[in-house]
C-alpha positions as CSV (number, residue, x, y, z in Angstrom):
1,X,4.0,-40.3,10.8
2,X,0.4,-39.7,11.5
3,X,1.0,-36.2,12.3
4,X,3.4,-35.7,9.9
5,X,0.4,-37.4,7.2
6,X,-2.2,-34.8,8.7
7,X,0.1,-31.7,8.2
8,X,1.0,-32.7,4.6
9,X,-2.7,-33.7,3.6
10,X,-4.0,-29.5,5.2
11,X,-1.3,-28.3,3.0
12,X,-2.3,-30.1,-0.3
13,X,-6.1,-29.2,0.9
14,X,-4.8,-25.4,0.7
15,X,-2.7,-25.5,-2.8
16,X,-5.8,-27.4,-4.4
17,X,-8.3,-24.4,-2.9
18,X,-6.0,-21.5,-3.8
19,X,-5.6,-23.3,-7.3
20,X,-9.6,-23.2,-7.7
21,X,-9.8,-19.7,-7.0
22,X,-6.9,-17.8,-8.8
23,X,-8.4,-17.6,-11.9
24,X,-12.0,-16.0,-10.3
25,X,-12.3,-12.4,-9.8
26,X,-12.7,-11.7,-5.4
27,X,-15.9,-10.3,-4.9
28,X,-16.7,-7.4,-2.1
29,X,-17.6,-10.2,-0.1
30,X,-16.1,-13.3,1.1
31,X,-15.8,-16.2,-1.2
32,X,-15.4,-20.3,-0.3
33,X,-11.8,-21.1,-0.3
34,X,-10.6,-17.0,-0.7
35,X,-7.0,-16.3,0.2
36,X,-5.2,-13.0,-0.1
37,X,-6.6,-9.0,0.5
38,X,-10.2,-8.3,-1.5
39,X,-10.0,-6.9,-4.8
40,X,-9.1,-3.4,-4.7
41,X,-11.3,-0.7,-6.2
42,X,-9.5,2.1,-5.3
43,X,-6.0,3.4,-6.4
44,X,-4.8,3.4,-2.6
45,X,-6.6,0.3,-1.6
46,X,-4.5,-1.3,-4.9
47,X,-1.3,0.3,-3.8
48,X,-1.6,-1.1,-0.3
49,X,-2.0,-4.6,-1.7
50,X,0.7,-4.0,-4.4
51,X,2.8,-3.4,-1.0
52,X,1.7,-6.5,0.7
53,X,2.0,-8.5,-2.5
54,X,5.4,-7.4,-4.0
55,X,7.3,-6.1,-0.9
56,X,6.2,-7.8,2.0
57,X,5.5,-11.0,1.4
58,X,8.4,-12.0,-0.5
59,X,11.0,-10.9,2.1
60,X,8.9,-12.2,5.4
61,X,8.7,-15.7,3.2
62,X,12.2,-15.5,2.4
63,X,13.4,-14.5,6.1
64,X,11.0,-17.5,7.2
65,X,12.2,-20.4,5.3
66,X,15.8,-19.4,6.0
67,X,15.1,-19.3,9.9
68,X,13.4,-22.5,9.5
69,X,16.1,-23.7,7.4
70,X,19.1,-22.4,9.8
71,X,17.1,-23.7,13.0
72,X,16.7,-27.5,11.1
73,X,20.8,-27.1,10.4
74,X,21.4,-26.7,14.0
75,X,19.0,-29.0,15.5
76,X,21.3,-31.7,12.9
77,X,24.7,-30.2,13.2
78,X,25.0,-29.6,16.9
79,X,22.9,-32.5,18.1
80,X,23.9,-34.7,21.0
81,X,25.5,-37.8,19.1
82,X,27.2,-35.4,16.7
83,X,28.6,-32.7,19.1
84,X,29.4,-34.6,22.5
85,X,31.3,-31.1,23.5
86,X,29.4,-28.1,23.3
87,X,31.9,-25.0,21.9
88,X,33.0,-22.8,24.5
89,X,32.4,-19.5,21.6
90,X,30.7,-16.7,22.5
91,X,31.3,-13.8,20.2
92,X,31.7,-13.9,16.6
93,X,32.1,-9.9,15.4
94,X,31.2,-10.7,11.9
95,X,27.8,-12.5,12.6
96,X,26.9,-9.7,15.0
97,X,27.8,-7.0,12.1
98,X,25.5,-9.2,10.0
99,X,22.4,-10.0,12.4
100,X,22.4,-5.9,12.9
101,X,23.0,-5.2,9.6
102,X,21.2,-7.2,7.5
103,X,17.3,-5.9,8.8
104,X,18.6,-2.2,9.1
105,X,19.1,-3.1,5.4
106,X,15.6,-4.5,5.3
107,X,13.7,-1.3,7.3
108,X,15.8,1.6,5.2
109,X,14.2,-0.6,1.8
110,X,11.0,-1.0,3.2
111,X,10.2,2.4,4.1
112,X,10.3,4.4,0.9
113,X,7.0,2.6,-0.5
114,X,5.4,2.2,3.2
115,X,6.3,6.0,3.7
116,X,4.6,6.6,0.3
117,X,1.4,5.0,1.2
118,X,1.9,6.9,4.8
119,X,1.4,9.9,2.8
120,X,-1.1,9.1,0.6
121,X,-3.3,8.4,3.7
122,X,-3.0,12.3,4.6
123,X,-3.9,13.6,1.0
124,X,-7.0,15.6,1.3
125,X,-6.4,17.5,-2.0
126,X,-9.5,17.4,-4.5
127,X,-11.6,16.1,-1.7
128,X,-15.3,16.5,-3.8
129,X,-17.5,15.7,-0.5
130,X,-17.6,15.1,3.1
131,X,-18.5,11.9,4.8
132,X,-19.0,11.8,8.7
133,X,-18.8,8.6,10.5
134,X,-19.9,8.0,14.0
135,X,-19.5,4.7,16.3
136,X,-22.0,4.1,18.4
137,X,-23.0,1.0,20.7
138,X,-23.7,-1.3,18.1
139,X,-24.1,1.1,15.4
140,X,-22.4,3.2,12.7
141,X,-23.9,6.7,12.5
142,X,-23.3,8.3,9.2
143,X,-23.6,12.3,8.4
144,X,-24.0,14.3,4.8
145,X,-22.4,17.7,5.5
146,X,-22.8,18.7,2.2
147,X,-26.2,17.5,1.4
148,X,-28.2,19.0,3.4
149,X,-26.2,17.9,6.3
150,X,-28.9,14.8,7.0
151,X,-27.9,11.4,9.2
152,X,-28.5,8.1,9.0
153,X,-28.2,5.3,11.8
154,X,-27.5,1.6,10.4
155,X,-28.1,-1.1,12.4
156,X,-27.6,-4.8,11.4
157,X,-30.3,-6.1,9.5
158,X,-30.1,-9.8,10.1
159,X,-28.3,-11.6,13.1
160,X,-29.4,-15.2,12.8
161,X,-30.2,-17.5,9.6
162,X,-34.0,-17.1,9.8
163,X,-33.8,-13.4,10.0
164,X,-31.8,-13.4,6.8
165,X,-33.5,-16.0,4.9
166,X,-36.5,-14.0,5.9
167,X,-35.5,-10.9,4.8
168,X,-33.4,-11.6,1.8
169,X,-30.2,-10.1,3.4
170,X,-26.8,-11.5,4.1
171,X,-26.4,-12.1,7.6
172,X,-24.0,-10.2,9.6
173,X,-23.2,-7.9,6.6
174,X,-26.0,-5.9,5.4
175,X,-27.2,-2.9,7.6
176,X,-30.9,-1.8,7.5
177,X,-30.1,1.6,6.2
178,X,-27.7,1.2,3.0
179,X,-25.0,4.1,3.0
180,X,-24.9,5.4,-0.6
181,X,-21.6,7.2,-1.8
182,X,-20.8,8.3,-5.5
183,X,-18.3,6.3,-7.8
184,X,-15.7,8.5,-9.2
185,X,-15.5,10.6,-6.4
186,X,-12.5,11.8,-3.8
187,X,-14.3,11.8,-0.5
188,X,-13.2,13.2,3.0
189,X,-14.0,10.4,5.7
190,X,-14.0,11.7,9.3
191,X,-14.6,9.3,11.9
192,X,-15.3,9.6,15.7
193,X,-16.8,7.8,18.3
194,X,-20.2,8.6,20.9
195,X,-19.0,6.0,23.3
196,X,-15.7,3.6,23.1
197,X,-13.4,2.8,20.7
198,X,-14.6,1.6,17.3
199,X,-12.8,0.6,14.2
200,X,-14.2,2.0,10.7
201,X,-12.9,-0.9,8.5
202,X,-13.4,-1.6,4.4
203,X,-10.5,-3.4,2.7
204,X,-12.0,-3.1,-0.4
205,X,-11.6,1.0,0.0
206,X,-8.3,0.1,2.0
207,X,-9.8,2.0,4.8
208,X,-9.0,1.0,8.6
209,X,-9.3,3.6,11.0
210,X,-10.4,4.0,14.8
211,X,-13.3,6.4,16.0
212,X,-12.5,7.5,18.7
213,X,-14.2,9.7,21.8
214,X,-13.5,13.2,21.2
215,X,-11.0,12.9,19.0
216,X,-12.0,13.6,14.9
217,X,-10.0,11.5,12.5
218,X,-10.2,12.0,9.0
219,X,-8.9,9.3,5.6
220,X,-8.9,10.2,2.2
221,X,-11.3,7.7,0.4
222,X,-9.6,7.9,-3.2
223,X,-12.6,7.2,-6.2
224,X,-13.9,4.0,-6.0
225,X,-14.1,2.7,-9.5
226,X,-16.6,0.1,-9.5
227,X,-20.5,0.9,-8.4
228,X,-21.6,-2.2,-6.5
229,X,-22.3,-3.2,-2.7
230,X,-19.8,-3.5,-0.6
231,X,-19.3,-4.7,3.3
232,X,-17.0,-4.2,6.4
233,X,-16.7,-4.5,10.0
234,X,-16.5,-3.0,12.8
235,X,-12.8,-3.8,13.9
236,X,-11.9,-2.8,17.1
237,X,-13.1,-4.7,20.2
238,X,-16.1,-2.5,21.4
239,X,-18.4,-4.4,23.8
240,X,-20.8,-7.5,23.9
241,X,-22.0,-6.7,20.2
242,X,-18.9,-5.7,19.0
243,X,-19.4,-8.8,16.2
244,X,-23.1,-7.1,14.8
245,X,-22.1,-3.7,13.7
246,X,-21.1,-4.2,10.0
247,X,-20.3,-1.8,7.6
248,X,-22.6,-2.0,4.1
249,X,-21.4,1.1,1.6
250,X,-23.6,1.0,-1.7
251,X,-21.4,3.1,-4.6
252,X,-23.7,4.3,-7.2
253,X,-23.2,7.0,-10.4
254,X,-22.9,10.4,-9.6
255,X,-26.2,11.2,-10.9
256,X,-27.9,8.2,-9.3
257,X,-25.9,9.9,-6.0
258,X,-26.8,13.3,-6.0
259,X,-30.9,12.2,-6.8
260,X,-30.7,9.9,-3.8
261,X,-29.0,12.7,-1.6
262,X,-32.0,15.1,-2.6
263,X,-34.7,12.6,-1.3
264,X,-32.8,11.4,1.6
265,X,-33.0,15.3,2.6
266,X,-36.4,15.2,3.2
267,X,-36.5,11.2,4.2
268,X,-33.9,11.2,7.1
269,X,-33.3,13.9,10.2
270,X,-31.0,16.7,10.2
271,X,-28.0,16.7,12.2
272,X,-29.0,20.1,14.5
273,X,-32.4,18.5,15.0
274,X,-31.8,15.0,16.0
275,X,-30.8,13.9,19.4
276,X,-32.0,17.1,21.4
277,X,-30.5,17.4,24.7
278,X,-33.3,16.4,27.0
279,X,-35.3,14.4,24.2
280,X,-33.0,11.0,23.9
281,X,-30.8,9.5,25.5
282,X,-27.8,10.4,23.2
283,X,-26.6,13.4,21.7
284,X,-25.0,12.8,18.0
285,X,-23.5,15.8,17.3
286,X,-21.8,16.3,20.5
287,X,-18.3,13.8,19.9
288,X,-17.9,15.9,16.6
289,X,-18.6,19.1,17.5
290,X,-16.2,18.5,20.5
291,X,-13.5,17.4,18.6
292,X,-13.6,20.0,16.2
């Protein structure tokens, strides 16, 4: 009963916190008490979690409370006391027509709006700029092909509590270069890697994608509709500081965009220029150029 009392009183803890928060709108950072995706600002990011909401989640809730509900019936029905004999069956053709049936049924309905969304992710149409994205141990390396073709590295800007108070920063999510990208604006993200595996990840964007060594994968970033900040994270085991590479994406106007892109052009290094062979210890443009 004690057990019982502790699973019951989690589960009432959990309806009275998703209560408090349906009404509020999810920022582009976690909330207290948040459940479900972040709010989409982008037409694929909201189609994804249309096809989380809508399509997925009722049927896996559906399939799970009638396994429960089946495995409860037989735990009762063929118990011990109840069923002394245990029945000799072992085939019954029309529960093996269903059991195969019924989640071929399932996949064929499922895959017209998950193949839509596949195909959404490889619509490069329109694209207005480039964005170039490049993993490093522990740090995101970002390139502006068609401004000037410029980089920035972003490191983390605050590990610890005092570092962020000190700073005024949020800790583990703000990066001490801020990326800036324009609102309103279909943008080609390709993504590779210096190093190991990394993972490129923004749910408010709907954006998860690897960076991989010499490989160069590219995502259609649809228009983001809403200027603000917003934060991601690395997502793909990397090394020892795999947890301090976060992802910090400032959206701004287009005008504010293309006036920040002309100062950044004299403020930050360009591509050909940085990382000489012989002059550091890594060469930036070499894991794109490769896997171009």
């Amino acid at each position: 009963m004690r057990k019982l009392f502790t699973i019951l009183s989690g589960l009432s803890a959990l309806a009275v916190g998703a209560v408090a928060t349906a009404g509020q709108a999810l920022a582009a950072q976690a909330e207290p008490w948040q459940l479900g995706l972040p709010e989409p600002v982008t037409q694929l990011a909201r189609d994804m979690d249309n096809f989380h909401t809508y399509w997925l989640m009722p049927i896996i809730t559906v399939i799970t409370v009638f396994v429960l509900l089946l495995l409860l019936y037989v735990c009762w029905r063929f118990r011990e006391s109840a069923n002394p004999v245990p029945s000799k069956t072992t085939h019954n053709a029309l529960l093996e027509v269903l059991w195969t049936g019924i989640p071929v049924v399932i996949l064929v309905v499922l895959a017209f709006p998950s193949l839509s969304l596949l195909y959404a992710t490889d619509d490069f149409e329109d694209s207005e700029m480039t964005l170039k994205i490049v993993g490093h141990q522990w740090y995101w390396e970002y390139q502006y092909p068609d401004h000037g073709n410029f980089k920035i590295d972003a490191y983390i800007a605050a590990r610890t509590h005092e570092e962020a108070e000190q700073q005024g920063v949020k800790r583990l999510m703000e990066t001490d270069e801020v990326i800036v990208l324009p609102a309103n604006t279909k943008i080609r993200l390709q993504m590779t890697s210096a190093d190991v595996l990394h993972n490129w990840s923004l749910s408010d964007f709907g954006v998860r994608m690897d960076t991989v060594p010499g490989r160069l994968n590219e995502f259609p970033l649809s228009p983001v509709e809403k200027p603000g900040d917003y934060y991601g994270f690395c997502s793909e085991l990397c090394g020892t500081d795999h947890a301090f590479m976060p992802i910090h994406v400032r959206v701004v106007p287009k005008e504010e965009f293309e006036a920040w892109a002309a100062e950044a052009r004299e403020k930050y290094d360009i591509v050909e220029q940085a990382h000489k062979p012989g002059t550091g210890p890594e060469v930036a443009v070499s894991p794109v150029g490769a896997a171009q």
